[in-house]
Structures are given as C-alpha cells and as structure tokens.
PDB file of N, CA, C and O in Angstrom:
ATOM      1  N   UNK A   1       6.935  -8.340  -2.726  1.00  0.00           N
ATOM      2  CA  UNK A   1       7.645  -7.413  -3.574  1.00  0.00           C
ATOM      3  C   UNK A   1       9.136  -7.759  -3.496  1.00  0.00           C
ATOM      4  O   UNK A   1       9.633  -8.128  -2.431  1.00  0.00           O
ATOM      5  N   UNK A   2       9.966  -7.619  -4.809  1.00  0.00           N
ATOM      6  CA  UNK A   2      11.035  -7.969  -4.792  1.00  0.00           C
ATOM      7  C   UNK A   2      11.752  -7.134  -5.946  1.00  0.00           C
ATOM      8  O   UNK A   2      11.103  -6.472  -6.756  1.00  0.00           O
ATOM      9  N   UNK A   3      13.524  -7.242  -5.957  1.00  0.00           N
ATOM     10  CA  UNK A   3      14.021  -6.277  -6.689  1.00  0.00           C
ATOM     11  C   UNK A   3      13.367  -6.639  -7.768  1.00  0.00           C
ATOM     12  O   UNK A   3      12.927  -5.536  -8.091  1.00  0.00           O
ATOM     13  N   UNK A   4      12.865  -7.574  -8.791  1.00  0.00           N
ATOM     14  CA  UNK A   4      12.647  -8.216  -9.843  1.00  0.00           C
ATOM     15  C   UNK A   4      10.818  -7.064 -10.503  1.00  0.00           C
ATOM     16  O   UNK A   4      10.237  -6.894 -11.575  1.00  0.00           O
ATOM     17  N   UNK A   5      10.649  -6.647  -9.194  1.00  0.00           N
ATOM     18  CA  UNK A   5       9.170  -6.059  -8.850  1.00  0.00           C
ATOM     19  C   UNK A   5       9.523  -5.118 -10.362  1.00  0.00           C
ATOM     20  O   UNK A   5      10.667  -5.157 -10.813  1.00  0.00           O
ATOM     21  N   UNK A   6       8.374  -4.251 -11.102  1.00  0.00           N
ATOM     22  CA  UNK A   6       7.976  -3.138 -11.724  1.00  0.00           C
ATOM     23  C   UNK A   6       6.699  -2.557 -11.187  1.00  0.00           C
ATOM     24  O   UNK A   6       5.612  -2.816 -11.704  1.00  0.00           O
ATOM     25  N   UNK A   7       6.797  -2.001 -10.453  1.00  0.00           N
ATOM     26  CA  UNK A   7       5.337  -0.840  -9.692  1.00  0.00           C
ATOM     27  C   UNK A   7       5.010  -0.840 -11.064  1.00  0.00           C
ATOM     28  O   UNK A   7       5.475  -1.336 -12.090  1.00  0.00           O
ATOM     29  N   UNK A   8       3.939  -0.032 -10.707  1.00  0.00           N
ATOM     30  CA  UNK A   8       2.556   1.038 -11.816  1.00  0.00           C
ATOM     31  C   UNK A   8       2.325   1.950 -11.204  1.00  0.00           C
ATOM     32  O   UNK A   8       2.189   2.003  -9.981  1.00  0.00           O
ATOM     33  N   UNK A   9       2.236   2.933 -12.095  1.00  0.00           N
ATOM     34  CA  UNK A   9       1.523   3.770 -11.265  1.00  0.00           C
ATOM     35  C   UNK A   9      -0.376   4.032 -12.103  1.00  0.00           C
ATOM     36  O   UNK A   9      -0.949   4.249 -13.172  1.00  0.00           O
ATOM     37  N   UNK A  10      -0.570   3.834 -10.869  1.00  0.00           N
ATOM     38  CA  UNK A  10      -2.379   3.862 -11.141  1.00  0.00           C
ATOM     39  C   UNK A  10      -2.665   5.179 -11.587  1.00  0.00           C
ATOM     40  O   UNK A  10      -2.205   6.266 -11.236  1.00  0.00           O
ATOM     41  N   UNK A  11      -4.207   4.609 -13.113  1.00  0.00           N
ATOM     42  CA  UNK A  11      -4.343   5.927 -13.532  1.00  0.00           C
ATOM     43  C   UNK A  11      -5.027   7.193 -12.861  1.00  0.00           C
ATOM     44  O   UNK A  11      -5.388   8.238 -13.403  1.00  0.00           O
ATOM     45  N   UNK A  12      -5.105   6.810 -11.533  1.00  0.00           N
ATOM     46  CA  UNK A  12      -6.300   7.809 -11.041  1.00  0.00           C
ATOM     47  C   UNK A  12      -4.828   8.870 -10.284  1.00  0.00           C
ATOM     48  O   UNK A  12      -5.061   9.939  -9.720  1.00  0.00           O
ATOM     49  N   UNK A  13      -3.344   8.278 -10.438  1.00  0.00           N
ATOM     50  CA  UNK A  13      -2.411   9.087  -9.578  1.00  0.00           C
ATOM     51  C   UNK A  13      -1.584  10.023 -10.481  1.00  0.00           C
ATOM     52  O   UNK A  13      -0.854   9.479 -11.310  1.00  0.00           O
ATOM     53  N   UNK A  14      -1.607  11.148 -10.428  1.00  0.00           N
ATOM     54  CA  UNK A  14      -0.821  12.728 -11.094  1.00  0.00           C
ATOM     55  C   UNK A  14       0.313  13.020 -10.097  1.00  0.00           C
ATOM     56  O   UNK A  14       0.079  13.054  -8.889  1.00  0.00           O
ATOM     57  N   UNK A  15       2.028  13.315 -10.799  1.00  0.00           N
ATOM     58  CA  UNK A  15       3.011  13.490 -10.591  1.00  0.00           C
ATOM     59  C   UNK A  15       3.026  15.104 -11.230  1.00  0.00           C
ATOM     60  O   UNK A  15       2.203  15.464 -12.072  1.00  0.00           O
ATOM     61  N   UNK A  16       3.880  15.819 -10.795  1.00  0.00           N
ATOM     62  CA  UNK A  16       4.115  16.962 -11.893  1.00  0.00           C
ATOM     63  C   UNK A  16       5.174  17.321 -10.796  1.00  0.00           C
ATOM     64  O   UNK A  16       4.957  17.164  -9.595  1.00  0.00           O
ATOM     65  N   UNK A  17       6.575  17.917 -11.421  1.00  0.00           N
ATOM     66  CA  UNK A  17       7.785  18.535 -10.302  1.00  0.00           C
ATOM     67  C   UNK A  17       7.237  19.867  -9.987  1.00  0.00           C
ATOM     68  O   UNK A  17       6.554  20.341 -10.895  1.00  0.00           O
ATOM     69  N   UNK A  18       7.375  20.646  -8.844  1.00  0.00           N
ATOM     70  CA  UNK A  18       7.355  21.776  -8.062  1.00  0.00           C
ATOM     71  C   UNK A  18       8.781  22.229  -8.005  1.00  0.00           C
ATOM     72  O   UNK A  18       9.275  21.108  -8.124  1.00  0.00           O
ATOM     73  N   UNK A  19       9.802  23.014  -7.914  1.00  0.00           N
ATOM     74  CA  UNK A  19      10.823  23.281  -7.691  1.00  0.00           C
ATOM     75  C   UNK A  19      11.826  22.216  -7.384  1.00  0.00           C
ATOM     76  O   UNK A  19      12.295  21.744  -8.419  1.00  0.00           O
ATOM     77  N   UNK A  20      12.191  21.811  -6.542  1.00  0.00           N
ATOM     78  CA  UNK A  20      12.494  20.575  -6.238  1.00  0.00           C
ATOM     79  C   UNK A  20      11.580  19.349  -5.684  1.00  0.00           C
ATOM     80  O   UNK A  20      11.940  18.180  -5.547  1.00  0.00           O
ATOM     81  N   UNK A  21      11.057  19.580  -5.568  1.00  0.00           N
ATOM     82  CA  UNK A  21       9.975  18.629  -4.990  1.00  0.00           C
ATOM     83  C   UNK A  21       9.101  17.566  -6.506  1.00  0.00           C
ATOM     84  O   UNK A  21       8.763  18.013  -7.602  1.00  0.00           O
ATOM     85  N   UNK A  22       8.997  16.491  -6.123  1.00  0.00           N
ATOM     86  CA  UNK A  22       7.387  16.014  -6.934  1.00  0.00           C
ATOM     87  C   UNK A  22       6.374  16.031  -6.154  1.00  0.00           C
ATOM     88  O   UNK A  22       6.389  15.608  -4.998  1.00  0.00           O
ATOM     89  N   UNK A  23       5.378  16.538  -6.747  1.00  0.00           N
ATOM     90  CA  UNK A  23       3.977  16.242  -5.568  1.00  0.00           C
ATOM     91  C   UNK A  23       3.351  14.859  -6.685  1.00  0.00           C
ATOM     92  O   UNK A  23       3.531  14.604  -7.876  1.00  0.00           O
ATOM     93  N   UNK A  24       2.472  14.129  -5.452  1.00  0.00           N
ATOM     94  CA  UNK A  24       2.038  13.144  -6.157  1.00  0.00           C
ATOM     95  C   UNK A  24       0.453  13.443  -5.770  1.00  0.00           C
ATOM     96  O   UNK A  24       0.281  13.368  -4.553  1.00  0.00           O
ATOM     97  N   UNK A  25      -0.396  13.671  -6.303  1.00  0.00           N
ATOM     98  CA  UNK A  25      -1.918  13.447  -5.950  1.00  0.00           C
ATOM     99  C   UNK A  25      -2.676  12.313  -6.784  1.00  0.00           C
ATOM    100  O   UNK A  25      -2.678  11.966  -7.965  1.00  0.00           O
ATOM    101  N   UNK A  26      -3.528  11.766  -5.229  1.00  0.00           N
ATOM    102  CA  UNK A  26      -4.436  10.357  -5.610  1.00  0.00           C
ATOM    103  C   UNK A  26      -5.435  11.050  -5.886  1.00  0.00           C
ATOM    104  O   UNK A  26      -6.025  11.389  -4.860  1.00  0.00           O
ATOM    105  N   UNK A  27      -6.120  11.595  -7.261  1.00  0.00           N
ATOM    106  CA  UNK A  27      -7.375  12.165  -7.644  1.00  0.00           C
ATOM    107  C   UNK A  27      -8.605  11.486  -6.913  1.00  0.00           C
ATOM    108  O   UNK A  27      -9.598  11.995  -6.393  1.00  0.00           O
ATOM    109  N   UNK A  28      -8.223  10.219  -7.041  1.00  0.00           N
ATOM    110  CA  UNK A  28      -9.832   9.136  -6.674  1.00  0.00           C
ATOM    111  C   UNK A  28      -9.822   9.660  -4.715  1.00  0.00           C
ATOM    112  O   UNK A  28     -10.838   9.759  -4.028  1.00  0.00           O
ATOM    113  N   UNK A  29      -8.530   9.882  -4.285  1.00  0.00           N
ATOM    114  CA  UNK A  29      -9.417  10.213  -2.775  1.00  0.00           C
ATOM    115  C   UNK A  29      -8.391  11.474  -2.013  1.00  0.00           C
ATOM    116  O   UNK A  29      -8.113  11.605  -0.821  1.00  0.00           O
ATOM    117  N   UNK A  30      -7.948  12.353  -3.261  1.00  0.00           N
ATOM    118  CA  UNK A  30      -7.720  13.787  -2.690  1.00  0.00           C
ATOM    119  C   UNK A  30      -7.073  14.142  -2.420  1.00  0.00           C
ATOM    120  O   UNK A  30      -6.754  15.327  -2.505  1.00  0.00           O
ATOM    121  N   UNK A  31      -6.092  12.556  -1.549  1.00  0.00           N
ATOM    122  CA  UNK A  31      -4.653  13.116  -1.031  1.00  0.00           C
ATOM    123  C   UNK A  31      -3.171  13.327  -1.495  1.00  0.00           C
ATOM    124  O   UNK A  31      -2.900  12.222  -1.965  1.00  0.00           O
ATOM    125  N   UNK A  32      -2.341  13.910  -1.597  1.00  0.00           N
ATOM    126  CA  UNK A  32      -1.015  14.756  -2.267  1.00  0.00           C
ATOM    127  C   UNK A  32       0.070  14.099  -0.993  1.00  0.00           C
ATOM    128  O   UNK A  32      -0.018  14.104   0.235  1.00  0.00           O
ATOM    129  N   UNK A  33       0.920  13.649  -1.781  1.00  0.00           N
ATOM    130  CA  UNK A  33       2.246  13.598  -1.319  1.00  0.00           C
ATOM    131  C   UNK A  33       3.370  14.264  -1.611  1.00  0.00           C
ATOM    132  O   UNK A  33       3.539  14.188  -2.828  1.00  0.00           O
ATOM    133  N   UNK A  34       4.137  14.818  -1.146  1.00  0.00           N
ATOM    134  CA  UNK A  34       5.543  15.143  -1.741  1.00  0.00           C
ATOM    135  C   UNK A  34       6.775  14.546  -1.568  1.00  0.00           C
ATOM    136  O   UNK A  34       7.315  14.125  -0.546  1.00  0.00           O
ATOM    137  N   UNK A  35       7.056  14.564  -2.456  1.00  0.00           N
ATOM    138  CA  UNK A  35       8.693  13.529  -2.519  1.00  0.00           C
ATOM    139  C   UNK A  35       9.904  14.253  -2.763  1.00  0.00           C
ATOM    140  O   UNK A  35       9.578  15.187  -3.494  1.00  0.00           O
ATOM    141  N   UNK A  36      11.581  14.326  -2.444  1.00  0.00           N
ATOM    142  CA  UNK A  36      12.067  15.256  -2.908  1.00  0.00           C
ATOM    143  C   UNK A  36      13.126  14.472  -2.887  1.00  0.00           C
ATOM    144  O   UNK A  36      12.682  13.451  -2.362  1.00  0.00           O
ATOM    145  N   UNK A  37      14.394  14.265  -3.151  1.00  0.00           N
ATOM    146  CA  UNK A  37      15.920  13.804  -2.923  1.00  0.00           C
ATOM    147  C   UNK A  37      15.828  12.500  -3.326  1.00  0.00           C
ATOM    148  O   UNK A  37      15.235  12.445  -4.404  1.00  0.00           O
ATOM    149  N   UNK A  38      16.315  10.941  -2.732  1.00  0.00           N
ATOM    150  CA  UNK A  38      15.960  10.148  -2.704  1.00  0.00           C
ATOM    151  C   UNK A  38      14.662   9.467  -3.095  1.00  0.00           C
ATOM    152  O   UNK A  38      14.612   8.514  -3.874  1.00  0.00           O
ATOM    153  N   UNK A  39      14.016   9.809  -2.728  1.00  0.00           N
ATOM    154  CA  UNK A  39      12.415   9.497  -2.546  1.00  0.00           C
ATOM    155  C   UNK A  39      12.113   9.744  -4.118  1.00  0.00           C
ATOM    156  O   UNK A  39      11.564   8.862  -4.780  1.00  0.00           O
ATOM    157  N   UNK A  40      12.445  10.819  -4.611  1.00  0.00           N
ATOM    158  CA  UNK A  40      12.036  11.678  -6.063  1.00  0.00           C
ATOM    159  C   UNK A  40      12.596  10.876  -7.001  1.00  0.00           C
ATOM    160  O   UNK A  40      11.971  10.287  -7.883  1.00  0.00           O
ATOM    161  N   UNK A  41      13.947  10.841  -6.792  1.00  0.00           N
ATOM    162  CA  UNK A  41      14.895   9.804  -7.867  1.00  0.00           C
ATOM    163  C   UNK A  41      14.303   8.233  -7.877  1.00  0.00           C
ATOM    164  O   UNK A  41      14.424   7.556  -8.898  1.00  0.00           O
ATOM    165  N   UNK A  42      13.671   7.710  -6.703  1.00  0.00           N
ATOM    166  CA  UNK A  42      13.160   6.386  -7.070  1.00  0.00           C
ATOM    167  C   UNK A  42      11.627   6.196  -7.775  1.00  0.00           C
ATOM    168  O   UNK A  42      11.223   5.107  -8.182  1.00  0.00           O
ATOM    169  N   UNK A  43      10.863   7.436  -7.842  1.00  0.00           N
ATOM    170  CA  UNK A  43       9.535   7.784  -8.442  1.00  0.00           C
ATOM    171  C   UNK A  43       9.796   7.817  -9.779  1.00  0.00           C
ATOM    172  O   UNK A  43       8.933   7.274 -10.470  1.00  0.00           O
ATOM    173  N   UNK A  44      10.991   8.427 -10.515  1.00  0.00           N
ATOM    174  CA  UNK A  44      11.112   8.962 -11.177  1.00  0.00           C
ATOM    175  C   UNK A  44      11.839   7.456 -11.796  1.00  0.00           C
ATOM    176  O   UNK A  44      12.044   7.417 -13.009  1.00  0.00           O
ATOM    177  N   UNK A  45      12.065   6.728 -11.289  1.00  0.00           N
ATOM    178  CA  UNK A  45      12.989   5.749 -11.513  1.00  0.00           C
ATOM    179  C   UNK A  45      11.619   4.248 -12.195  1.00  0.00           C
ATOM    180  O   UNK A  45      11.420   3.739 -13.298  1.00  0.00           O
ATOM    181  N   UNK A  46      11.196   4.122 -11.248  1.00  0.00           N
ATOM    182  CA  UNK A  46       9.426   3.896 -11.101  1.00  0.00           C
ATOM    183  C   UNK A  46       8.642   4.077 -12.227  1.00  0.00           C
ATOM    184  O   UNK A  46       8.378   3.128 -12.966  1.00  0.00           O
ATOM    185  N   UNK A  47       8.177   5.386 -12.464  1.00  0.00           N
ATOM    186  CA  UNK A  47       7.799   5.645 -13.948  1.00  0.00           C
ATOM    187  C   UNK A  47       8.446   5.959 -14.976  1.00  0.00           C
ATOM    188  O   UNK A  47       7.970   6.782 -15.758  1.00  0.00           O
ATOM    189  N   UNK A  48       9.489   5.460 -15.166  1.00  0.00           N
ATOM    190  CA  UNK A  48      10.192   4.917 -16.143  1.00  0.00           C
ATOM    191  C   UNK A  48      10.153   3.611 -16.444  1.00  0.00           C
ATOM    192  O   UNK A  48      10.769   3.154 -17.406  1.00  0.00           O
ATOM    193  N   UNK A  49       9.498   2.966 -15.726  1.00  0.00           N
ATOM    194  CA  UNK A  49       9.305   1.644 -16.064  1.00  0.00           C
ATOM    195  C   UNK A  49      10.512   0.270 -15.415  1.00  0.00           C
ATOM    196  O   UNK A  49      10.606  -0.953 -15.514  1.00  0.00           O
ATOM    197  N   UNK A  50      11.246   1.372 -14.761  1.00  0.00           N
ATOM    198  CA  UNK A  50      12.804   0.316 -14.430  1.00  0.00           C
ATOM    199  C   UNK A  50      12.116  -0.154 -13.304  1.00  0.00           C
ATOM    200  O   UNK A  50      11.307   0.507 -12.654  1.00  0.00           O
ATOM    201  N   UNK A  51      12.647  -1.964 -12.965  1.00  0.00           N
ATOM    202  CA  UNK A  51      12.057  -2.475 -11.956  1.00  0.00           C
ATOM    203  C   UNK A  51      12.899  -1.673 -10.339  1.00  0.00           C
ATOM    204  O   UNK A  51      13.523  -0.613 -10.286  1.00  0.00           O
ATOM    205  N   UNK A  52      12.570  -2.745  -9.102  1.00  0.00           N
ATOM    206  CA  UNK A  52      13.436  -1.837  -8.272  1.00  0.00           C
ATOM    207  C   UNK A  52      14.296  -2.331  -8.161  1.00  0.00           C
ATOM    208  O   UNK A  52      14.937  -1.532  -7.478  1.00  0.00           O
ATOM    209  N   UNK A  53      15.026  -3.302  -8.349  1.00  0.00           N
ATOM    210  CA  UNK A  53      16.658  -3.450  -8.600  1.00  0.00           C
ATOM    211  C   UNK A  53      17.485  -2.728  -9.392  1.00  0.00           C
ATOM    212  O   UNK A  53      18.712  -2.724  -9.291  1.00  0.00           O
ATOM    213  N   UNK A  54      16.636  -1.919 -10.432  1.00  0.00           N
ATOM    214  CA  UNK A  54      17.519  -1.159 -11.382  1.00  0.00           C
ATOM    215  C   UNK A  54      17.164   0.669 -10.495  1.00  0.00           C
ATOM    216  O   UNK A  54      17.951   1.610 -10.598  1.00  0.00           O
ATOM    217  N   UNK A  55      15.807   0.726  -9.692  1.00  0.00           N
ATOM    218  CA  UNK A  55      15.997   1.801  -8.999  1.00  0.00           C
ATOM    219  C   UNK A  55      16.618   1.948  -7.862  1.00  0.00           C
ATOM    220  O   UNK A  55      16.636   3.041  -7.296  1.00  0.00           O
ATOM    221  N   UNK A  56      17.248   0.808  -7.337  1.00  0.00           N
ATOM    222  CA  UNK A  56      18.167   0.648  -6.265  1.00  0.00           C
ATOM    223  C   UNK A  56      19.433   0.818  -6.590  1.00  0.00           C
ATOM    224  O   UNK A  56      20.195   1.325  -5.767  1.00  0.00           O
ATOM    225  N   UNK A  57      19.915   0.394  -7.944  1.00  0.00           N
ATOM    226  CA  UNK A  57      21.124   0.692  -8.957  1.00  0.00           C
ATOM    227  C   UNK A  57      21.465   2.052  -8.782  1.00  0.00           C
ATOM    228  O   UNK A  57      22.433   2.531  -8.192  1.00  0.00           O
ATOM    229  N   UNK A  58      20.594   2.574  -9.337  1.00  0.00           N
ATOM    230  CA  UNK A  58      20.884   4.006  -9.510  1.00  0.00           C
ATOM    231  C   UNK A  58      20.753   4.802  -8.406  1.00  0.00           C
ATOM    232  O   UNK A  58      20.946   6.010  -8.549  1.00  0.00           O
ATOM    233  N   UNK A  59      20.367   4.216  -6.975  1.00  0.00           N
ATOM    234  CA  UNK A  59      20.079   5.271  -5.355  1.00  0.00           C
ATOM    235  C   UNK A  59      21.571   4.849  -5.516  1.00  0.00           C
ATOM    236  O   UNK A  59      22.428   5.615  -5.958  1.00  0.00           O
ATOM    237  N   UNK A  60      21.823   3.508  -5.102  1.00  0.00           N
ATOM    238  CA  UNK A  60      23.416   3.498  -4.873  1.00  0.00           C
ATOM    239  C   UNK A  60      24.379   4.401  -6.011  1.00  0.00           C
ATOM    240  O   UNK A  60      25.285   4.997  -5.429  1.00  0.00           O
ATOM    241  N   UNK A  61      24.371   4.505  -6.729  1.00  0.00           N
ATOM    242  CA  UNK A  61      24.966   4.890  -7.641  1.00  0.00           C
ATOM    243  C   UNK A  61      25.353   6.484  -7.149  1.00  0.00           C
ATOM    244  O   UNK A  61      26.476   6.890  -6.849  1.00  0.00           O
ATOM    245  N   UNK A  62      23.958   7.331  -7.160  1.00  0.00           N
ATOM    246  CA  UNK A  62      24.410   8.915  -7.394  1.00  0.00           C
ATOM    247  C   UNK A  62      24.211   9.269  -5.437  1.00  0.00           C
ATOM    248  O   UNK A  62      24.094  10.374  -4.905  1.00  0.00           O
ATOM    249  N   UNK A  63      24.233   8.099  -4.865  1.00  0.00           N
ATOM    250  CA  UNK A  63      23.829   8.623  -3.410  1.00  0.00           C
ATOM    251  C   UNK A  63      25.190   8.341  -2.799  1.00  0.00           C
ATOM    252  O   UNK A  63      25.735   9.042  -1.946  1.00  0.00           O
ATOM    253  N   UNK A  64      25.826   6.872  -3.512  1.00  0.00           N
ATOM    254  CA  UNK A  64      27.087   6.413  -2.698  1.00  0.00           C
ATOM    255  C   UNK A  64      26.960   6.060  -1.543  1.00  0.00           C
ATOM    256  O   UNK A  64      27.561   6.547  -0.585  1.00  0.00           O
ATOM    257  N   UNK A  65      25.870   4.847  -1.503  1.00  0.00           N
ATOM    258  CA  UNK A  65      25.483   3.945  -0.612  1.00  0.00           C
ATOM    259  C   UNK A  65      25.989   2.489  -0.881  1.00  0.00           C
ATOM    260  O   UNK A  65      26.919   2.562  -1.685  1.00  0.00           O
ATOM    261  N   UNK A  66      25.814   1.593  -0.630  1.00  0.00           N
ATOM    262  CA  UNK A  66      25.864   0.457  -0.625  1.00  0.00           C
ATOM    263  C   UNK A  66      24.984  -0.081  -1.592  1.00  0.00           C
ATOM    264  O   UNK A  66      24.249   0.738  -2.145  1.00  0.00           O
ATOM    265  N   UNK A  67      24.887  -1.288  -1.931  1.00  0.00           N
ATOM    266  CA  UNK A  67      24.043  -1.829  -2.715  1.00  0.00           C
ATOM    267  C   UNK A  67      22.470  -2.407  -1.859  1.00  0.00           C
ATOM    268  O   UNK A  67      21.292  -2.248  -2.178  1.00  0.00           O
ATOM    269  N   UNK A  68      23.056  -3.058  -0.776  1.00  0.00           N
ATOM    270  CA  UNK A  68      22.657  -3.755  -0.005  1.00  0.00           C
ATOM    271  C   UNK A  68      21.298  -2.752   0.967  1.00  0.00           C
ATOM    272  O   UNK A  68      20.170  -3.143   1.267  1.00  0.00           O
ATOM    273  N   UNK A  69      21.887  -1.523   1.234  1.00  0.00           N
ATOM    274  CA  UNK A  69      21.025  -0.334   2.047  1.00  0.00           C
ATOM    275  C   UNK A  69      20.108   0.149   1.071  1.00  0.00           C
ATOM    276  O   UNK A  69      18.897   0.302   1.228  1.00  0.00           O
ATOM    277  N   UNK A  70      20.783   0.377   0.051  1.00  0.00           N
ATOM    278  CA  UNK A  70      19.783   1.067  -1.145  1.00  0.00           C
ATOM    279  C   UNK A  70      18.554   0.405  -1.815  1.00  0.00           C
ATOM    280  O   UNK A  70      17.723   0.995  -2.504  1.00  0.00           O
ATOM    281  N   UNK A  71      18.568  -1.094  -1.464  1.00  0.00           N
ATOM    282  CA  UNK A  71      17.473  -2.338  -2.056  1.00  0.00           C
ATOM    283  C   UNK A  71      16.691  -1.998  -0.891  1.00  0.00           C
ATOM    284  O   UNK A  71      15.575  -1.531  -1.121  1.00  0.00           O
ATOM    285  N   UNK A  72      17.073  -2.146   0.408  1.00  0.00           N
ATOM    286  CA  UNK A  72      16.364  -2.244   1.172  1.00  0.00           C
ATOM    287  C   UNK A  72      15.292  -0.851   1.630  1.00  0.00           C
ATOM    288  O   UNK A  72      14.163  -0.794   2.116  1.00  0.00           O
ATOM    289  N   UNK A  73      16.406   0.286   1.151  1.00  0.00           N
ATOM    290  CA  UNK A  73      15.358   1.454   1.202  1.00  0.00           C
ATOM    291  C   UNK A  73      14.799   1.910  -0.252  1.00  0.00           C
ATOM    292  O   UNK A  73      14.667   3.133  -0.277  1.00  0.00           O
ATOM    293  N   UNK A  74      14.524   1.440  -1.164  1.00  0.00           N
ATOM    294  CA  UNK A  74      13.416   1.274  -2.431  1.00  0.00           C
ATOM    295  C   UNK A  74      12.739   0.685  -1.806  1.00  0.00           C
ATOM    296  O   UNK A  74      12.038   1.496  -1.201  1.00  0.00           O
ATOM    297  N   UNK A  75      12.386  -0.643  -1.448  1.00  0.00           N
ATOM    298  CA  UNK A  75      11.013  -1.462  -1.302  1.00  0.00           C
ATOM    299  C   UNK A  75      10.877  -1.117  -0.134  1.00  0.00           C
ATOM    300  O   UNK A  75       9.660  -0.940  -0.081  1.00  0.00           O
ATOM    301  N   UNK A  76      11.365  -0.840   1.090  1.00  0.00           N
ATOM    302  CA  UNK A  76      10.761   0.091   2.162  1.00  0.00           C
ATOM    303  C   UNK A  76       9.703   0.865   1.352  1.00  0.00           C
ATOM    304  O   UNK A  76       8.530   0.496   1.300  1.00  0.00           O
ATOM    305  N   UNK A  77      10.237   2.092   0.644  1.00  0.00           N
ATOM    306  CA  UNK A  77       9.391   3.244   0.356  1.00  0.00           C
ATOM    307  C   UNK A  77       8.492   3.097  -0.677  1.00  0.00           C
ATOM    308  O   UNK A  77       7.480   3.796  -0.731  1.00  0.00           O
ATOM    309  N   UNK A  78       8.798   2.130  -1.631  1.00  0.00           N
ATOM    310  CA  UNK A  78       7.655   1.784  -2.863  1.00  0.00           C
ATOM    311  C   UNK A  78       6.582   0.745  -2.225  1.00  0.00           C
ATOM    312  O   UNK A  78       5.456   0.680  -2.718  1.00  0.00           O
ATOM    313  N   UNK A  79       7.114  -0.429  -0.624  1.00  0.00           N
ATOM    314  CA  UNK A  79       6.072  -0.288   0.013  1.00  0.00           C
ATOM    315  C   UNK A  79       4.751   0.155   0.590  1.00  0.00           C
ATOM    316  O   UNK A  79       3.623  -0.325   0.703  1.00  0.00           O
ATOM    317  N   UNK A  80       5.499   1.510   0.971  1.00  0.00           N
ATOM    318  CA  UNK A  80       4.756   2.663   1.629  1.00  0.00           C
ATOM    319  C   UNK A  80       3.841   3.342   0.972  1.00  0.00           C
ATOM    320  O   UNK A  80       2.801   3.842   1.400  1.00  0.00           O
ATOM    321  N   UNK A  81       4.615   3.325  -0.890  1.00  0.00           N
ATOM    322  CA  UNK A  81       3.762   4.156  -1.599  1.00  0.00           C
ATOM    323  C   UNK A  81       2.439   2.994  -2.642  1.00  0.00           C
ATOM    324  O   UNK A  81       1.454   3.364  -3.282  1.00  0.00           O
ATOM    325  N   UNK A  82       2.821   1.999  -2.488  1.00  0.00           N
ATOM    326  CA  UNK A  82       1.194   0.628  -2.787  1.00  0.00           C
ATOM    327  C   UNK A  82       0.554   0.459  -1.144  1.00  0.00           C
ATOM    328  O   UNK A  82      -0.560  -0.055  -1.042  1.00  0.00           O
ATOM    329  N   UNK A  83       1.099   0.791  -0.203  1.00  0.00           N
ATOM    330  CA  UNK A  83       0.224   0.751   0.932  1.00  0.00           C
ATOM    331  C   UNK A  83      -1.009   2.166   0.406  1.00  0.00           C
ATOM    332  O   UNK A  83      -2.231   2.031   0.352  1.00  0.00           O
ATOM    333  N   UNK A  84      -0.494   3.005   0.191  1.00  0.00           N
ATOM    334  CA  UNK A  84      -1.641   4.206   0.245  1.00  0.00           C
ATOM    335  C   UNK A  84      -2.046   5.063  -1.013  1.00  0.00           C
ATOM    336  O   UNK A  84      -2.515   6.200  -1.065  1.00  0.00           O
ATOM    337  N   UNK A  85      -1.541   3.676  -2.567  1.00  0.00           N
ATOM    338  CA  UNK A  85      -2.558   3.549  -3.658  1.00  0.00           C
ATOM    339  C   UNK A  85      -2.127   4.181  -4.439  1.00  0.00           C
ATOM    340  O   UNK A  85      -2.756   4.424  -5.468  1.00  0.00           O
ATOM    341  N   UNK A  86      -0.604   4.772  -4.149  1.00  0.00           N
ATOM    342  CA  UNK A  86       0.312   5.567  -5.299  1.00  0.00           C
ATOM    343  C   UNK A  86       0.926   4.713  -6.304  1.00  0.00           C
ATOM    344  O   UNK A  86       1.185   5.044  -7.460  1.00  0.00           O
ATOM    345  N   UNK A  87       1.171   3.387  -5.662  1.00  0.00           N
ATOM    346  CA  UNK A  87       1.289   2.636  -6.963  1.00  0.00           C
ATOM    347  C   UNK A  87       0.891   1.517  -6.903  1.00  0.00           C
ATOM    348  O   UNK A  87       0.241   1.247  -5.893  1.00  0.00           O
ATOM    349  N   UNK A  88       1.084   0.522  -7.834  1.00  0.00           N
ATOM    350  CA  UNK A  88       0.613  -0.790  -7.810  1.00  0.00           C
ATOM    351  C   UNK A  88       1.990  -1.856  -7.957  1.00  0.00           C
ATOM    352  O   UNK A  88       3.052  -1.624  -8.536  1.00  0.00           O
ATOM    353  N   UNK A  89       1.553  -3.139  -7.194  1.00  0.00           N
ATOM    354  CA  UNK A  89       2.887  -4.074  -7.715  1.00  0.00           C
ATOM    355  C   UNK A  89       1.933  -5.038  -8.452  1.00  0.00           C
ATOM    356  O   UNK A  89       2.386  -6.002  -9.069  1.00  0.00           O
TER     357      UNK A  89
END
C-alpha cells in the first residue's frame, strides 16, 4: 500500500454518522467499528474515492501536522481497516 493506493470499500461494509462518530458494520461477519476525529475524516476521505496521499493532504491540512506524520498515520489506519475487511486495496 502506498500514497498512490485508492481503498474500496467492500459491498458487504455500511457507514452511516451517529452524532459525531461513524460506525462502520461488516454485515458478512457482524462486527461494527467506530471512528470519530481523525480516523472519520480519513473514511470519509476514502469513500470519496481520493487516494491516500490526497487523504493525508487533507489530515495535514485541518489537523496541522506535518506532511510526513500524516502519510504515515493514513496507511497505518487504512492498514488496520483491509486487515479486518473494512476495506479493500
């Protein structure tokens, strides 16, 4: 995976916002995640279709991080979320 990457999100996975929060549920095996701050803005970044260099753009941007921290924590977490079938690369 690389900034150049565009996830998917698989059709068996449902997003919908809660107050601040997104919950994410994997229909095919039950389990719900929630995402909120950071985490939310790169989901949201994600299914929009922007790869993760352009969702790392925008963490740095409205977080006022670095460029360099913000690449590295997108594919950390869009890692995390094709490890356990929330999305696809």
């Amino acid at each position: 995976m690389n900034l150049e990457s565009k996830p998917t999100i698989p059709p068996q996975v449902m997003s919908r916002l809660v107050g601040d929060e997104t919950v994410l549920l994997d229909l095919a095996s039950g389990m719900y995640f929630g995402v909120d701050g950071v985490a939310r803005t790169i989901w949201e970044s994600i299914s929009e279709g922007h790869s993760l260099g352009e969702a790392a753009a925008v963490i740095a941007s409205e977080y006022d991080v670095d460029a360099a921290r913000a690449e590295a924590d997108v594919i950390e977490f869009v890692s995390k979320l094709v490890e356990r079938g929330l999305l696809t690369d």
